[in-house]
PALUMBA-858946 format. One record per residue (C-alpha): residue number from 1; x negated, y negated, z; residue in one letter. Coordinates in pm, whole numbers. Layout:
PALUMBA-858946
<r NUM, <X, Y, Z>, "A">,
...
***
This chain:
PALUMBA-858946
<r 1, <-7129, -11889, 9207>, "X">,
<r 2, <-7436, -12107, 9215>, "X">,
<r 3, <-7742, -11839, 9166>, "X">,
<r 4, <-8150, -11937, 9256>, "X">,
<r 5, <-8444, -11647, 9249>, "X">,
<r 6, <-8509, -11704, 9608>, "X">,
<r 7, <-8356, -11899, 9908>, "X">,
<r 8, <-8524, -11943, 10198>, "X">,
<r 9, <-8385, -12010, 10499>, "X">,
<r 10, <-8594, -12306, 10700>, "X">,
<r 11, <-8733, -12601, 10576>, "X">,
<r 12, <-9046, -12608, 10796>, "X">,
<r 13, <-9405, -12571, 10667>, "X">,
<r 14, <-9433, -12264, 10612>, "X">,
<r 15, <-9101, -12224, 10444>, "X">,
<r 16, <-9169, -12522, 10229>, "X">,
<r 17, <-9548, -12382, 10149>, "X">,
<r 18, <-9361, -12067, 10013>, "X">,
<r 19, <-9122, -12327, 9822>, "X">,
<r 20, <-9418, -12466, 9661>, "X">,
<r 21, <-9576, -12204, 9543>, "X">,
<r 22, <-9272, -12048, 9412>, "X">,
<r 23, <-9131, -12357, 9233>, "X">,
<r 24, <-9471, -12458, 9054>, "X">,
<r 25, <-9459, -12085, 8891>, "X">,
<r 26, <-9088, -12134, 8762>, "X">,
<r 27, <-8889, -11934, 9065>, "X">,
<r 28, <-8561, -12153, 9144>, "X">,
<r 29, <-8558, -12209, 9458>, "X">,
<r 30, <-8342, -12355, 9738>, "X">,
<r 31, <-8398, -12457, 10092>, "X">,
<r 32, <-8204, -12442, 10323>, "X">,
<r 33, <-8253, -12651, 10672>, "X">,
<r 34, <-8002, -12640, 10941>, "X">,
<r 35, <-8084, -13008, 11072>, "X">,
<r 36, <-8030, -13377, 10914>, "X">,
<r 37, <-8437, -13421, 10908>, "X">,
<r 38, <-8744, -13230, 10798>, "X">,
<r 39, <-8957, -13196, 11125>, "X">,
<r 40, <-8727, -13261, 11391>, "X">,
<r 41, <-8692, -13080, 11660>, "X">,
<r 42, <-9043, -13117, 11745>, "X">,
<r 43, <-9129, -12821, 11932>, "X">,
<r 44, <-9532, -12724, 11929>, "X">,
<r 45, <-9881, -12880, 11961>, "X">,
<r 46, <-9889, -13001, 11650>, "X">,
<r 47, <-10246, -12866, 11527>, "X">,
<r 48, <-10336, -12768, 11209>, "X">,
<r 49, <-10706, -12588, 11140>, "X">,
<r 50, <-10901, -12734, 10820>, "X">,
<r 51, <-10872, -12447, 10578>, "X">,
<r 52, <-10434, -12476, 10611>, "X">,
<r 53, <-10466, -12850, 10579>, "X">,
<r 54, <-10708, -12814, 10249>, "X">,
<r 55, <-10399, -12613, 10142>, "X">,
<r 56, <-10179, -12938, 10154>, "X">,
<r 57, <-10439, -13217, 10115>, "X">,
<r 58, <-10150, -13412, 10430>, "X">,
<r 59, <-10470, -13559, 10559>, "X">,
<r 60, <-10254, -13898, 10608>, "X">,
<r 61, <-10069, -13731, 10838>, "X">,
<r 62, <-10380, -13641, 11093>, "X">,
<r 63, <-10309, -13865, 11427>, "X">,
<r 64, <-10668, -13722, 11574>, "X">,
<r 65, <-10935, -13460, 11482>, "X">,
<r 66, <-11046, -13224, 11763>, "X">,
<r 67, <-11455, -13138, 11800>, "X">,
<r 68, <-11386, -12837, 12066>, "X">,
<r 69, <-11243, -12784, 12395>, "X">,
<r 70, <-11328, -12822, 12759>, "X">,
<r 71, <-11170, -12466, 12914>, "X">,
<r 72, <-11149, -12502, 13325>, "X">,
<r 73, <-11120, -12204, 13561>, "X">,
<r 74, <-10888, -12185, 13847>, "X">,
<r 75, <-11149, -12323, 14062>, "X">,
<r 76, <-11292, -12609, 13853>, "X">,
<r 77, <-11583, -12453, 13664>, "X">,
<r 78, <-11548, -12545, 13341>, "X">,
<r 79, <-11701, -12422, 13005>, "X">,
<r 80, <-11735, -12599, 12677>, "X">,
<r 81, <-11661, -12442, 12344>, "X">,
<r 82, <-11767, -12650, 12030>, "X">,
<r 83, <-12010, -12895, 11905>, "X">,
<r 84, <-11939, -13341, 11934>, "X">,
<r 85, <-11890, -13419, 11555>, "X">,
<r 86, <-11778, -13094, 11404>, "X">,
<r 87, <-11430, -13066, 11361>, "X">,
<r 88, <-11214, -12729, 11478>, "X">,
<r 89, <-10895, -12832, 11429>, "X">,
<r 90, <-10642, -13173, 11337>, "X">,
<r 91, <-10392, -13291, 11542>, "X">,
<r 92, <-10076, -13417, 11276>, "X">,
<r 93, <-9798, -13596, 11337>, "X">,
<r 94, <-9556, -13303, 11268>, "X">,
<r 95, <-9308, -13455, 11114>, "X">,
<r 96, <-9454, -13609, 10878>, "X">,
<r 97, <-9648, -13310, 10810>, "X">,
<r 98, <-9330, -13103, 10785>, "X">,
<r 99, <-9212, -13391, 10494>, "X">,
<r 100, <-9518, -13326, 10292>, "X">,
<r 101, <-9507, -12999, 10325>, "X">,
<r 102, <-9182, -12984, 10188>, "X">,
<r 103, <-9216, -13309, 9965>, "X">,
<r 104, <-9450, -13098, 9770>, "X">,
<r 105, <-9172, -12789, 9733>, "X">,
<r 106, <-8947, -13067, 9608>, "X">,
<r 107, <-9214, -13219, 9358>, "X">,
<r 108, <-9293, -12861, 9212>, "X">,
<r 109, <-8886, -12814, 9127>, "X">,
<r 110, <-8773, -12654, 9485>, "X">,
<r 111, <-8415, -12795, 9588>, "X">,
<r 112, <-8355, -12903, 9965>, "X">,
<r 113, <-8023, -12871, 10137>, "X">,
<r 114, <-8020, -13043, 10480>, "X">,
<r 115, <-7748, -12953, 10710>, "X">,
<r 116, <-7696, -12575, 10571>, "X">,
<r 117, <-7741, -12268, 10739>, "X">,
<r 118, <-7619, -11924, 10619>, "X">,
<r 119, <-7293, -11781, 10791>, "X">,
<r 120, <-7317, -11468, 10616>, "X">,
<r 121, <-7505, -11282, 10384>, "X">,
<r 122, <-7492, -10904, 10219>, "X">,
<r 123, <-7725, -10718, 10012>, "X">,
<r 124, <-7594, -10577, 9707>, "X">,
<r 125, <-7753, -10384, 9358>, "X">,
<r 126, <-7901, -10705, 9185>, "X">,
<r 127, <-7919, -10977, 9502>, "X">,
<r 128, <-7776, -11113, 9780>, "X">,
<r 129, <-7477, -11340, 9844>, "X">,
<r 130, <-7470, -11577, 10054>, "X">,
<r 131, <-7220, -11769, 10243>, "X">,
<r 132, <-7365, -12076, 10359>, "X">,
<r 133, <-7225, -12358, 10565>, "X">,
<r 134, <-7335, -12719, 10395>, "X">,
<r 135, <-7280, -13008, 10552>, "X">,
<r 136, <-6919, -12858, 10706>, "X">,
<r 137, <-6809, -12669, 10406>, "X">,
<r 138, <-6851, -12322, 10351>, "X">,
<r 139, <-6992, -12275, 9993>, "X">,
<r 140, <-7104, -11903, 9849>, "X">,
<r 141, <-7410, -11900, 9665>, "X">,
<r 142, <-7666, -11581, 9551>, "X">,
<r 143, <-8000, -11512, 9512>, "X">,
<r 144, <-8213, -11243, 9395>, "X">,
<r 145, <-8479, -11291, 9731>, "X">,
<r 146, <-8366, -11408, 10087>, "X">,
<r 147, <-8668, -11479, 10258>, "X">,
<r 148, <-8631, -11598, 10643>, "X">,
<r 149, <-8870, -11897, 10759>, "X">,
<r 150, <-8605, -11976, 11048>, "X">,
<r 151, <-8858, -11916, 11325>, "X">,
<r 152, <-8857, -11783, 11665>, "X">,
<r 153, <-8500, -11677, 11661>, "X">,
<r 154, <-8444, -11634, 11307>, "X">,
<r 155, <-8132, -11559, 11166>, "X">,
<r 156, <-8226, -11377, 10899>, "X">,
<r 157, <-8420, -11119, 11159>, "X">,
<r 158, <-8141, -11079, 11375>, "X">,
<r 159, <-7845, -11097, 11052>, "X">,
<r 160, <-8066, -10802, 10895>, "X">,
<r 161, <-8161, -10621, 11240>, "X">,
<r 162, <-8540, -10629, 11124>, "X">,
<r 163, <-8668, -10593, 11490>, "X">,
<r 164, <-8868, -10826, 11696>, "X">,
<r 165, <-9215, -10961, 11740>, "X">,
<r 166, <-9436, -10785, 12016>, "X">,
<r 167, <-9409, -11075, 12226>, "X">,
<r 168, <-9219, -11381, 12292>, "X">,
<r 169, <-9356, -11657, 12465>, "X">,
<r 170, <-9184, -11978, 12629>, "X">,
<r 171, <-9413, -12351, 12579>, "X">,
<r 172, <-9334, -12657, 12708>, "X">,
<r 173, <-9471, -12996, 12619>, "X">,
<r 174, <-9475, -13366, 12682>, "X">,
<r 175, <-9614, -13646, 12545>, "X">,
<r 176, <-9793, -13915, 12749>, "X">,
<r 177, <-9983, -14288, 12778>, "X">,
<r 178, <-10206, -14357, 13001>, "X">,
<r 179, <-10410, -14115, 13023>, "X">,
<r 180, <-10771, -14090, 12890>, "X">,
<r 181, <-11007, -13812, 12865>, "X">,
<r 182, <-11340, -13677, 12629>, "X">,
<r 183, <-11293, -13840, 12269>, "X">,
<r 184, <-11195, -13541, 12029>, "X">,
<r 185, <-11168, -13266, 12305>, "X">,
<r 186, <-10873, -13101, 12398>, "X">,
<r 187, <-10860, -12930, 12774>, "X">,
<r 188, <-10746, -12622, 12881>, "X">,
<r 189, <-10629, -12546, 13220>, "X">,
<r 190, <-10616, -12169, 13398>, "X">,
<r 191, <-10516, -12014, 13697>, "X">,
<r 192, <-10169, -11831, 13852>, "X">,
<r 193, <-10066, -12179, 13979>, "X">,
<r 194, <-10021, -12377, 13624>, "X">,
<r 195, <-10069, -12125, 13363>, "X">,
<r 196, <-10009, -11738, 13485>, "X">,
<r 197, <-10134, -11517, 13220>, "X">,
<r 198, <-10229, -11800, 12959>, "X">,
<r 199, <-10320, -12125, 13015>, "X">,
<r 200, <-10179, -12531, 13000>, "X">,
<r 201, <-10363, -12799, 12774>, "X">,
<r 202, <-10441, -13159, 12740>, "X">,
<r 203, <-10420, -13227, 12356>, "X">,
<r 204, <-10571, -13586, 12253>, "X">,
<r 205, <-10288, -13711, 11978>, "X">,
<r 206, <-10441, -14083, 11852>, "X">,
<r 207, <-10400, -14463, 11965>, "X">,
<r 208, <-10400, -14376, 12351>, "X">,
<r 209, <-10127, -14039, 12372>, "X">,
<r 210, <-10181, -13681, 12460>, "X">,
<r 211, <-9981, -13442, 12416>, "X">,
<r 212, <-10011, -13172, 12770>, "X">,
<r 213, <-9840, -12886, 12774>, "X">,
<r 214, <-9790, -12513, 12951>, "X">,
<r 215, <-9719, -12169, 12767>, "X">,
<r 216, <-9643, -11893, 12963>, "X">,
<r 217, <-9467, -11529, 12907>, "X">,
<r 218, <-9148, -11469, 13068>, "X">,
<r 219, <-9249, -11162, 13298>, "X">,
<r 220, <-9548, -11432, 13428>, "X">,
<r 221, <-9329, -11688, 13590>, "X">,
<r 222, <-9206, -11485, 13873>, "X">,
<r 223, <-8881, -11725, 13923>, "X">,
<r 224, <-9020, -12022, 13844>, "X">,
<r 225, <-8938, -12216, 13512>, "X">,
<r 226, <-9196, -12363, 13277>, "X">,
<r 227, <-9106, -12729, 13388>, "X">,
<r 228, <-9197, -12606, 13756>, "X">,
<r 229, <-9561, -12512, 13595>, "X">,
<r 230, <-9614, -12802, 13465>, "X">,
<r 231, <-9536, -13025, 13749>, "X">,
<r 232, <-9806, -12763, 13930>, "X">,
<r 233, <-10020, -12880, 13694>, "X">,
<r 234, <-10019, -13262, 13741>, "X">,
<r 235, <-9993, -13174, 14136>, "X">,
<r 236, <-10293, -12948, 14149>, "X">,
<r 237, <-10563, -13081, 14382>, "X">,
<r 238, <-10821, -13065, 14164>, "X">,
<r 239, <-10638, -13234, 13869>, "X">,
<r 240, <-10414, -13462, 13982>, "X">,
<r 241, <-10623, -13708, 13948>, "X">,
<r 242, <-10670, -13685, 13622>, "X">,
<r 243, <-10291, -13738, 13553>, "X">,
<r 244, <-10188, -14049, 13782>, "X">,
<r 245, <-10107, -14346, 13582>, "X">,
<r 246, <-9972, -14162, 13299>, "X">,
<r 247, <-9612, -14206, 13201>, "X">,
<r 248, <-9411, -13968, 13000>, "X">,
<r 249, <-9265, -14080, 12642>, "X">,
<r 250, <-9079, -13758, 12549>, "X">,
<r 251, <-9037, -13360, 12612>, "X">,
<r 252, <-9045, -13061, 12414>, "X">,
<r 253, <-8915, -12648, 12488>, "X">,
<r 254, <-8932, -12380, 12240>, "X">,
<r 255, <-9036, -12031, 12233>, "X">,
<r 256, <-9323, -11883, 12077>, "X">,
<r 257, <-9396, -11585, 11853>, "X">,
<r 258, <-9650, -11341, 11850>, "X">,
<r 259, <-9688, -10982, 11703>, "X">,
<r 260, <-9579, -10934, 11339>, "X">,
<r 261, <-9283, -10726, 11333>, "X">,
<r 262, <-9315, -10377, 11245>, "X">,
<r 263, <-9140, -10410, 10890>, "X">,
<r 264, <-9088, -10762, 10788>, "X">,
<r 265, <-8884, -10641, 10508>, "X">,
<r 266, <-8595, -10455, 10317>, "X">,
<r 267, <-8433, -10428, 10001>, "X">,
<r 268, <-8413, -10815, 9867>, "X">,
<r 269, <-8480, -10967, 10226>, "X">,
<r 270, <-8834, -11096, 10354>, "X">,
<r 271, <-8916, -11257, 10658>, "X">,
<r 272, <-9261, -11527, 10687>, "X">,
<r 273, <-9372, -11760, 10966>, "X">,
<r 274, <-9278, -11727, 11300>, "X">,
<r 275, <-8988, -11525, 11167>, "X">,
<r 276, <-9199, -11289, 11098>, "X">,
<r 277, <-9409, -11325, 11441>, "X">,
<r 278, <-9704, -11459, 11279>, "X">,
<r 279, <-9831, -11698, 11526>, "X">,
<r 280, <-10200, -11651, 11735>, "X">,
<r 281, <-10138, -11464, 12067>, "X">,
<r 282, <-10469, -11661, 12168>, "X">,
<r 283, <-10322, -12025, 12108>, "X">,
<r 284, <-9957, -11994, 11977>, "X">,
<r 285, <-10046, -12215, 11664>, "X">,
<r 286, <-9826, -12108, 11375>, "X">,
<r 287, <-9941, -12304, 11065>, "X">,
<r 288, <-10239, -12164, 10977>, "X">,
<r 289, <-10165, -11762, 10979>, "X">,
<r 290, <-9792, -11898, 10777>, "X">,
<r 291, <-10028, -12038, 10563>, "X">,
<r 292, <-10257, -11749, 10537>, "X">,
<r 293, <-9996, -11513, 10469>, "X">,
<r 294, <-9822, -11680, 10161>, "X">,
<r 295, <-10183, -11690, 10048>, "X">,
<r 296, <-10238, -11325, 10063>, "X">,
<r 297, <-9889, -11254, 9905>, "X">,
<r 298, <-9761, -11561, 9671>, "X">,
<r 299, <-9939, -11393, 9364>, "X">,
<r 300, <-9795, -11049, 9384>, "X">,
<r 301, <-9464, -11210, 9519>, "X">,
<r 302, <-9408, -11408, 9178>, "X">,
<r 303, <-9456, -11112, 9002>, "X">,
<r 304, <-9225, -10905, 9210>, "X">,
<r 305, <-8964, -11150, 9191>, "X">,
<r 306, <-9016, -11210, 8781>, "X">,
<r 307, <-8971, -10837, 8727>, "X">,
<r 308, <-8684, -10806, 8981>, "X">,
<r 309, <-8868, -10556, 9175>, "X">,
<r 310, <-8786, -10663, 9506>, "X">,
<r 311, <-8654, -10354, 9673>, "X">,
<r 312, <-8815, -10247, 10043>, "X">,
<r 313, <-9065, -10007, 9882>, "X">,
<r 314, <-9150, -10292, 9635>, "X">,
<r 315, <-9198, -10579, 9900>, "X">,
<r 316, <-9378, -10288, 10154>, "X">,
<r 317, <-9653, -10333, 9899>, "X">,
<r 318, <-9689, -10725, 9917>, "X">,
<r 319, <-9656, -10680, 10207>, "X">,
<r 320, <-9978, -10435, 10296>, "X">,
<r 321, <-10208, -10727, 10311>, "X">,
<r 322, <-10035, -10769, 10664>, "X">,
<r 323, <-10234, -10496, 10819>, "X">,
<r 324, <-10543, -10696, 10791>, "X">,
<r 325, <-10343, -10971, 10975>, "X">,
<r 326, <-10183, -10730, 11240>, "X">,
<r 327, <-10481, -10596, 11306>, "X">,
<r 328, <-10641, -10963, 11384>, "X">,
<r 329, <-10372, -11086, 11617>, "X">,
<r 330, <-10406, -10709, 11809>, "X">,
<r 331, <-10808, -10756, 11861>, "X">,
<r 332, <-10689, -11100, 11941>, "X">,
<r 333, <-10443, -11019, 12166>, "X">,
<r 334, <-10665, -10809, 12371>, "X">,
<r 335, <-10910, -11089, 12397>, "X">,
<r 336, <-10699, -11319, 12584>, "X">,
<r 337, <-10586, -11014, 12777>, "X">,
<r 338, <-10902, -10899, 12899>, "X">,
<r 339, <-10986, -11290, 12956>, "X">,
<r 340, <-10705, -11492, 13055>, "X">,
<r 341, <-10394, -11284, 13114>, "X">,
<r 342, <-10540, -10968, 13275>, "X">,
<r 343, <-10785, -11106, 13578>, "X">,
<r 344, <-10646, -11268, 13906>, "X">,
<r 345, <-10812, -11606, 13980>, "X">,
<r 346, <-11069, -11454, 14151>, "X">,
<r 347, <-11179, -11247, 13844>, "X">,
<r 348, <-11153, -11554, 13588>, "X">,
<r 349, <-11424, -11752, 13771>, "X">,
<r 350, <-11639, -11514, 13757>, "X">,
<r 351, <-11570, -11510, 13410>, "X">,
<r 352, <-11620, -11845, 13366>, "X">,
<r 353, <-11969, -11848, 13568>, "X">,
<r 354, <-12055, -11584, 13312>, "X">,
<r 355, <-11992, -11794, 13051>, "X">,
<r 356, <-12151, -12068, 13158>, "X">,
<r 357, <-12517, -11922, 13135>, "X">,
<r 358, <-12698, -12138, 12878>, "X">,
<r 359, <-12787, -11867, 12648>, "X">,
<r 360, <-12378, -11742, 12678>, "X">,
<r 361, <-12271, -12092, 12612>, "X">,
<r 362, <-12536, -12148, 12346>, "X">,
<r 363, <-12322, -11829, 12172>, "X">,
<r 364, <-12014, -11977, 12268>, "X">,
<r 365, <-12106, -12286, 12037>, "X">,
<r 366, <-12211, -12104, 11757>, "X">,
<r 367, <-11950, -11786, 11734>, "X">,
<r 368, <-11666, -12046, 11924>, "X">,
<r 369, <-11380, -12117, 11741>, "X">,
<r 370, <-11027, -12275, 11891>, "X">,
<r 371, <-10883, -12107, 11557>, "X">,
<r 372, <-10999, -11777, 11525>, "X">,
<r 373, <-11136, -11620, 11833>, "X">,
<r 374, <-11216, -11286, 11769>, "X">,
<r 375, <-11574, -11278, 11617>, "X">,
<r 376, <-11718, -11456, 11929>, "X">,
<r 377, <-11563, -11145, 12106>, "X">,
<r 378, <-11736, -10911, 11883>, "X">,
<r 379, <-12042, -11058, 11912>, "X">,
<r 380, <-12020, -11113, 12353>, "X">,
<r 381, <-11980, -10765, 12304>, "X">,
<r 382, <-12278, -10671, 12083>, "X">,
<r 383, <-12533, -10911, 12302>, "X">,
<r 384, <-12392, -10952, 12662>, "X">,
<r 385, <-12400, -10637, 12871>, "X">,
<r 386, <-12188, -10788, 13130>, "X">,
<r 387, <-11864, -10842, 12860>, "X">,
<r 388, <-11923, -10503, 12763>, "X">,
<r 389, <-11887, -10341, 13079>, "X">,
<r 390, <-11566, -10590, 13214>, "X">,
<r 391, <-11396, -10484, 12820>, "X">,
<r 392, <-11453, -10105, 12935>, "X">,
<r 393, <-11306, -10194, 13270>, "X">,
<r 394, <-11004, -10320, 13142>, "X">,
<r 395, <-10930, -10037, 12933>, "X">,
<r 396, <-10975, -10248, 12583>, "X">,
<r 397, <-11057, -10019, 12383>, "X">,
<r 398, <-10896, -10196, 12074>, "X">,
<r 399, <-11170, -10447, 12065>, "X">,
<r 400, <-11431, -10172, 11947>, "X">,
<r 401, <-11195, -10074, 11682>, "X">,
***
């Protein structure tokens, strides 16, 4: 039986980042991805913030850097959050991303099996065996670490009944021609009739494409499917406009996960990525808090899996640097609550009228970040009484925490 340190189930970024780091400290390790390609399906916005692309140094593989974005009420008002010139985030082709992510595993020492996804696999005193499937033949392997990068739906989660993440989002996305816009913006859209709860965007992707797209949570829709919301969107009478001409070049559906799952681990068996439910409740980007989190473990990790001390009280210690993390995407969380998913449409323009005082949007532009949202919070709620009161209104008390 073929034996590796770890295996890690996924070939995406963040499973290949793990790879990486793993294979340039000596771990064996094997990938395993359940489709013929790195990076396909394509199933998310494809944007990457500048500290998790320094990580990779894939700056090849940016299609079109993004200065800020243009966020419109219900109603039209709109309010501007960053600065022409200073770049908040890339937009990447992903799937070249995804290959460089995982070129890099592959450079380090990291193996890559395409076509393979575990059938089975059981825990036992010094690893876990594996039966995986491999391009149609059924092939047992064992490893001292299983870690799960599988996303949304992972496997390994569900194999390993590890729970789920808080919430569970649906997105849906199409690319375009045709249609212009501000140079380096993206847009974001609100309002019960194209975004209930979150919001849609227009993402500028390079050489004359966007990329727009709706998320929404299930209990949101009310009957209607995400497709249905996005038609709303290029319909709506104050927008429509801004869509006729364009022509669609391809569609995208996945889910999206948010709220880390209460114990991403047991004995031998470790979940990261969306797997784990790492991604922003704010903007559903994945990358960067993947990245973040094999950053805040890899060191310990190696250690843990040199010494073979990889049982569930063992990885509950790696895995404390979570809490930090958890505590983030909660404060986050009740952020876009108290200012997107909570108010009617009413409610979000005044909001938005709010915001759009100059010394409010003069914060905005300083504190603002697409990224990382929750200091600009902290800091409408230190210096605008009006944010204070409509955060004690709502009952978000977490935001104070």
């Amino acid at each position: 039986m073929m034996h590796f340190q770890v295996v890690i189930v996924g070939a995406g970024p963040v499973g290949g980042r793990l790879a990486t780091e793993l294979a340039a400290s000596g771990i064996s390790t094997l990938m395993l991805e359940e489709h013929a390609e790195i990076g396909r399906p394509f199933q998310c916005a494809g944007l990457v913030n500048p500290p998790a692309m320094d990580m990779v140094g894939l700056h090849e593989t940016i299609l079109q850097n993004v200065d800020g974005a243009l966020i419109h009420s219900p109603t039209g008002i709109q309010v501007p959050v960053g600065s022409p010139g200073e770049i908040r985030t890339h937009v990447v082709c992903r799937k070249r991303f995804d290959q460089g992510v995982v070129r890099q595993a592959m450079e380090e020492g990291a193996h890559l099996w395409l076509l393979s996804k575990p059938l089975d696999a059981t825990v036992v005193d010094d690893g876990v065996n594996l039966l995986v499937e491999r391009e149609g033949e059924k092939i047992e392997i064992s490893c001292s670490l299983l870690v799960g990068a599988d996303g949304a739906h992972s496997w390994t989660r569900r194999h390993f009944k590890m729970g789920k993440p808080k919430e569970m989002m649906i997105g849906f996305q199409t690319d375009v021609t045709g249609l212009s816009g501000k140079e380096n913006w993206l847009e974001m859209y609100t309002g019960r009739d194209v975004a209930p709860g979150l919001f849609a965007w227009v993402i500028p992707s390079g050489q004359g494409t966007h990329r727009i797209g709706v998320w929404a949570r299930p209990q949101e829709l009310e009957g209607r499917s995400v497709e249905q919301l996005y038609d709303a969107l290029l319909s709506h009478p104050l927008w429509r406009e801004r869509f006729t001409g364009m022509k669609e070049i391809a569609r995208y559906c996945g889910p999206i996960p948010c709220g880390i799952v209460k114990k991403p681990f047991k004995d031998r068996v470790m979940l990261i990525g969306d797997a784990a439910g790492m991604a922003k409740p704010t903007t559903g980007g994945g990358i960067g808090p993947g990245f973040r989190q094999i950053e805040l473990i890899a060191s310990e990790l190696i250690n843990a899996i040199e010494s073979e001390h990889l049982l569930a009280a063992d990885l509950a210690i790696i895995c404390n640097s979570y809490k930090a993390m958890r505590k983030e995407q909660d404060r986050a969380r009740a952020l876009r609550d108290l200012l997107v998913t909570l108010p009617a449409d009413d409610e979000l323009d005044n909001i938005f009228t709010m915001f759009n005082r100059p010394e409010i949007l003069e914060l905005i532009n300083v504190k603002g970040d697409i990224e990382h949202p929750v200091p600009l919070g902290l800091t409408l709620l230190k210096r605008v009484p009006e944010f204070r009161k409509l955060a004690l209104k709502a009952g978000i008390k977490i935001l104070f925490a």
